[in-house]
DRENPA-3360 file (N, C-alpha, C; in nm, 2 decimals, always signed):
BEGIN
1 = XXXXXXXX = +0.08/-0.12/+0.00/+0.00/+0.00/+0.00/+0.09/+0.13/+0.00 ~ +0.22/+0.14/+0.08/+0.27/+0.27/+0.10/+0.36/+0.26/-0.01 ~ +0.41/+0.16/-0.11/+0.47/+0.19/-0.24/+0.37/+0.26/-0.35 ~ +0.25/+0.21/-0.35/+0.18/+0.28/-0.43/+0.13/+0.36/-0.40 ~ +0.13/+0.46/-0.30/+0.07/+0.59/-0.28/+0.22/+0.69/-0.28 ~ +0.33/+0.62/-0.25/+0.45/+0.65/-0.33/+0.45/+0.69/-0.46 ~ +0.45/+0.60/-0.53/+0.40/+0.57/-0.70/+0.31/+0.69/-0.76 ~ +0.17/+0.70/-0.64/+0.11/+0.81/-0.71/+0.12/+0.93/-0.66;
9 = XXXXXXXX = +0.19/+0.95/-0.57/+0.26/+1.11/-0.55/+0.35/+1.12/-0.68 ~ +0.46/+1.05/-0.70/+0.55/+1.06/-0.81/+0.46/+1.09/-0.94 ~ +0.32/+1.02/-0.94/+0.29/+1.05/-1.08/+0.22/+1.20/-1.08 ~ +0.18/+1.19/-0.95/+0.06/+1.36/-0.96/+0.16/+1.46/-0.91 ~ +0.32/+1.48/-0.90/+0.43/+1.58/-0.97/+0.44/+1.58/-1.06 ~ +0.45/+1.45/-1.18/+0.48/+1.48/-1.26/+0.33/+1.54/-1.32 ~ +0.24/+1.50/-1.32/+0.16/+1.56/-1.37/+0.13/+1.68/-1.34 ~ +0.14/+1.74/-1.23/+0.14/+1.86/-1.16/+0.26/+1.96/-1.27;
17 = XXXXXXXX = +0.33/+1.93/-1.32/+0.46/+1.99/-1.39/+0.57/+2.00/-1.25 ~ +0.57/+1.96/-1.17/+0.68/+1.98/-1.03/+0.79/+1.88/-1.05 ~ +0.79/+1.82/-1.09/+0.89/+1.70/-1.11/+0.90/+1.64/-1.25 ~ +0.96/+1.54/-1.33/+1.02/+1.48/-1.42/+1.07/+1.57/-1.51 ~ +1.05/+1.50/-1.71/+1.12/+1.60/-1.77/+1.08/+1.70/-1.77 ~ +0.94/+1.75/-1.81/+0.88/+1.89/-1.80/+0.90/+1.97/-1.68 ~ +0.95/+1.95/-1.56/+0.91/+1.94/-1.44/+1.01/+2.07/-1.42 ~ +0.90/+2.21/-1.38/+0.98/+2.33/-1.33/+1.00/+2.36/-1.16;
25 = XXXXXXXX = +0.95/+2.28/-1.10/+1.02/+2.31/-0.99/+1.17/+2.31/-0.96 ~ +1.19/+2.35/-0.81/+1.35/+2.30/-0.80/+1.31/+2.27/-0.69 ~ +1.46/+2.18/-0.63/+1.48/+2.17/-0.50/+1.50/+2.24/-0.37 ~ +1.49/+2.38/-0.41/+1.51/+2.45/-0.26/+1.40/+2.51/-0.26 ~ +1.28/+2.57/-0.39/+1.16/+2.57/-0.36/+1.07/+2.45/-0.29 ~ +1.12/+2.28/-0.33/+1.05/+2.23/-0.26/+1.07/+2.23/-0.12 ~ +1.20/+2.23/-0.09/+1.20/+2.21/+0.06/+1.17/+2.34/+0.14 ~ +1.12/+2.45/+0.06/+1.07/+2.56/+0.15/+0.91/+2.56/+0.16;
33 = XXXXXXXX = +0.83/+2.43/+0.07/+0.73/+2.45/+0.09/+0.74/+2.30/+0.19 ~ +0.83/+2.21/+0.20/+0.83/+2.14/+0.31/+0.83/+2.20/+0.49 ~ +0.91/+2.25/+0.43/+0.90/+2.35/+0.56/+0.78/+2.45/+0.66 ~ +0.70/+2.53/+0.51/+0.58/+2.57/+0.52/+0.48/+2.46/+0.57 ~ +0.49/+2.32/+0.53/+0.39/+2.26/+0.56/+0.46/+2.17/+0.73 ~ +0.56/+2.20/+0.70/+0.60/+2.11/+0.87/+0.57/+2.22/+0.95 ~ +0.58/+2.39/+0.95/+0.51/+2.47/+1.04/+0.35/+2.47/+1.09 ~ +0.30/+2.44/+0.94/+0.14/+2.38/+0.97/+0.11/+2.28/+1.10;
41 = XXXXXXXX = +0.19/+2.18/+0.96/+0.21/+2.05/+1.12/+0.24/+2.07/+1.24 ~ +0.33/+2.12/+1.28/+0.35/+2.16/+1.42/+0.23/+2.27/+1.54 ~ +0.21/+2.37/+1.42/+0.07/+2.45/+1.51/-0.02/+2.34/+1.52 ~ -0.07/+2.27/+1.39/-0.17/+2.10/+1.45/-0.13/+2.09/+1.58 ~ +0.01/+2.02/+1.56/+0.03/+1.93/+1.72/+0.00/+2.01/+1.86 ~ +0.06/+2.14/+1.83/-0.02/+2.24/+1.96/-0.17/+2.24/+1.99 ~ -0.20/+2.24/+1.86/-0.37/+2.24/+1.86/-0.43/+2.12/+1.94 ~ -0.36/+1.98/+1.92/-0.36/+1.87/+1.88/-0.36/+1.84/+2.05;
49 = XXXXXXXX = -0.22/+1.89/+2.11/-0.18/+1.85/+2.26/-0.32/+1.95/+2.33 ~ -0.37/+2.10/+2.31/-0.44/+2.16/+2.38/-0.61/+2.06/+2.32 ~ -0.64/+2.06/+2.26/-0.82/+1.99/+2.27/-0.78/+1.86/+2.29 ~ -0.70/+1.78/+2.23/-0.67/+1.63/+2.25/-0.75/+1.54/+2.16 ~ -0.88/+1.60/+2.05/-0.99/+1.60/+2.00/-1.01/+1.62/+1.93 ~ -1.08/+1.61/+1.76/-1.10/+1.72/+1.72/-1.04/+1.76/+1.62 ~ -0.90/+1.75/+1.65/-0.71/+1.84/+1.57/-0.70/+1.71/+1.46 ~ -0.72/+1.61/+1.49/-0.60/+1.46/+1.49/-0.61/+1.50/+1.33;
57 = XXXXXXXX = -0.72/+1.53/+1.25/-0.74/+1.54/+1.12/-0.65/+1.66/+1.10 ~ -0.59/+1.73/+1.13/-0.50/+1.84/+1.10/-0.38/+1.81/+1.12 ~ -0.36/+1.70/+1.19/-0.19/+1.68/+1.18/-0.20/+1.56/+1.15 ~ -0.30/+1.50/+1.10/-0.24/+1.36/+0.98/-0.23/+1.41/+0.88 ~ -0.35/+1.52/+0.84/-0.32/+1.61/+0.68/-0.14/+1.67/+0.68 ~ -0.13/+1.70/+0.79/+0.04/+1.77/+0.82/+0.14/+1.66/+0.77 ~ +0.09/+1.58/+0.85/+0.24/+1.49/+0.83/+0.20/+1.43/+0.72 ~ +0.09/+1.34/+0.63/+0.08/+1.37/+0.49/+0.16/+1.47/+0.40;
65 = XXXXXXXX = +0.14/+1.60/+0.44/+0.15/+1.72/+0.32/+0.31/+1.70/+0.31 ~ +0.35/+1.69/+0.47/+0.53/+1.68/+0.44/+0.56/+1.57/+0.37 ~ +0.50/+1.47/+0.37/+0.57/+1.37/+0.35/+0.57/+1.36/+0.19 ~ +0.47/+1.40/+0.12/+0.45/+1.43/-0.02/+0.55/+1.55/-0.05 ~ +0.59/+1.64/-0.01/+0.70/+1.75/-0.01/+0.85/+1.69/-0.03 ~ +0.82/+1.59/+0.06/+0.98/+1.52/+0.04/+1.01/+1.42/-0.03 ~ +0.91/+1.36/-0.11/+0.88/+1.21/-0.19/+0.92/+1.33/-0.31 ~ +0.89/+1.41/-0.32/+0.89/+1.53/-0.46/+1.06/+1.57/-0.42;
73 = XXXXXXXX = +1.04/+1.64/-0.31/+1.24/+1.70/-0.29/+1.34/+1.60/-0.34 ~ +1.32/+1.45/-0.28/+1.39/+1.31/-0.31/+1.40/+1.30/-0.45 ~ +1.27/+1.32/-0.56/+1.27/+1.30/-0.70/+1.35/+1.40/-0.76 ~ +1.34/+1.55/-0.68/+1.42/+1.66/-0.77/+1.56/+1.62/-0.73 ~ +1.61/+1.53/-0.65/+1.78/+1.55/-0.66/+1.85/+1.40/-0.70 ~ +1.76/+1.32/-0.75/+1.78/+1.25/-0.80/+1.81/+1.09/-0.73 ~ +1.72/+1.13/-0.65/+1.71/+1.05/-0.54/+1.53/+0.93/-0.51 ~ +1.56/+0.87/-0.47/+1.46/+0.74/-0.44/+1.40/+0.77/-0.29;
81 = XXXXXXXX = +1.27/+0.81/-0.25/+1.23/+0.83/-0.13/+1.25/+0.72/-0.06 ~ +1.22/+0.65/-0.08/+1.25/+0.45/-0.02/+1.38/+0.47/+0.04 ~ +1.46/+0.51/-0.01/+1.64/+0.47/+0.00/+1.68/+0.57/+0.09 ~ +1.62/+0.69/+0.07/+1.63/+0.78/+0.16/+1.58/+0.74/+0.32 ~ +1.47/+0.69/+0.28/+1.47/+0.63/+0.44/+1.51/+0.52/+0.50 ~ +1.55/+0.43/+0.44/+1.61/+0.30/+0.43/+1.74/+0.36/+0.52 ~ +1.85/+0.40/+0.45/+1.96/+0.55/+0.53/+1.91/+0.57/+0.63 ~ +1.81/+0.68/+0.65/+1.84/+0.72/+0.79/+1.78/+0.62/+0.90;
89 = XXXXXXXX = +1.67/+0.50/+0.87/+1.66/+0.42/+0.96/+1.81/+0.33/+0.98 ~ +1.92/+0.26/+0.89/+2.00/+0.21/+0.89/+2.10/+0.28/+0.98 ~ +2.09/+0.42/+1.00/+2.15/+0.52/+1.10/+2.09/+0.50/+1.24 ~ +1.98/+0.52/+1.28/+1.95/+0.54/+1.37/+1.89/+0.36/+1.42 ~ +1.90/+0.30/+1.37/+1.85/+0.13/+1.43/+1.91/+0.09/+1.55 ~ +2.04/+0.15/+1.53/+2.10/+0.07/+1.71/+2.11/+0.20/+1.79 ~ +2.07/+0.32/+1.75/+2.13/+0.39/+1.81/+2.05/+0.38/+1.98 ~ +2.17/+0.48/+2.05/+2.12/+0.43/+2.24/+2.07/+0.61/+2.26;
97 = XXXXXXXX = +2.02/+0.61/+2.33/+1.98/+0.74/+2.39/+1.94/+0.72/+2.54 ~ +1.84/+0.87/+2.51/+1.72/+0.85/+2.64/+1.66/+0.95/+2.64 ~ +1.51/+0.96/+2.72/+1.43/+1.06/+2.66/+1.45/+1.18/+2.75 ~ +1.42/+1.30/+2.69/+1.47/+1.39/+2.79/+1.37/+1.52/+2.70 ~ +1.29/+1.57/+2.80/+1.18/+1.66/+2.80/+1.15/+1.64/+2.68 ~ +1.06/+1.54/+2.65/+1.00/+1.47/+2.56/+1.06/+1.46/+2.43 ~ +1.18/+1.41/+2.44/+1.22/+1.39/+2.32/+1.35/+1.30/+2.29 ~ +1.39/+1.23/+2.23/+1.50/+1.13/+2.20/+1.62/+1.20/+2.21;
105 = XXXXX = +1.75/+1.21/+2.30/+1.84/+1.27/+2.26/+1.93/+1.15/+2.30 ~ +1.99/+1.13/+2.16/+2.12/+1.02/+2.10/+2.28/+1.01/+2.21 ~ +2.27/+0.92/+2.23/+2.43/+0.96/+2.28/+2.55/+0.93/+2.24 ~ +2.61/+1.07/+2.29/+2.79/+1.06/+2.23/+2.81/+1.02/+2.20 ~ +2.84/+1.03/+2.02/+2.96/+0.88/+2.01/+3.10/+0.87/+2.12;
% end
């Protein structure tokens, strides 16, 4: 299921004209509209933490919108969204931490 919804993000850039040969976007336009949409996402999660209710549909549309932002950023650099995360999970699989004011922080090499 998450290859083909892969698949048709790739096809509705290129159809969009954002990606392939015809394709006028660039890469630092896309990742400033990744950006715009990860600020979305994050007021969601404020929204999200304050009703608890209500929001959830506003920060699954968020982390959707990014995640299509960066399946498009990955295609303008010539890159495979799959591989790209393949990478950073291959990075982070053993790594050790501990949580600290809610959030993962990695330790020292």
């Amino acid at each position: 299921m998450i290859q083909e919804l892969i698949d048709n993000v790739r096809a509705w850039g290129i159809a969009k004209g954002i990606t392939g040969p015809d394709g006028r976007g660039t890469l630092l336009a896309q990742l400033s509209k990744t950006q715009e949409e990860l600020t979305e996402t994050r007021d969601a999660a404020v929204r999200f933490d304050l009703e608890q209710i209500g929001s959830s549909w506003l920060l699954q549309d968020g982390i959707g919108d990014c995640t299509v932002t960066l399946i498009l950023a990955a295609e303008m650099a010539g890159l495979r969204f799959e591989d790209c995360l393949a990478a950073a999970y291959a990075e982070i699989k053993g790594r050790t931490g501990k949580m600290k004011g809610g959030q993962f922080v990695k330790d020292a090499p």
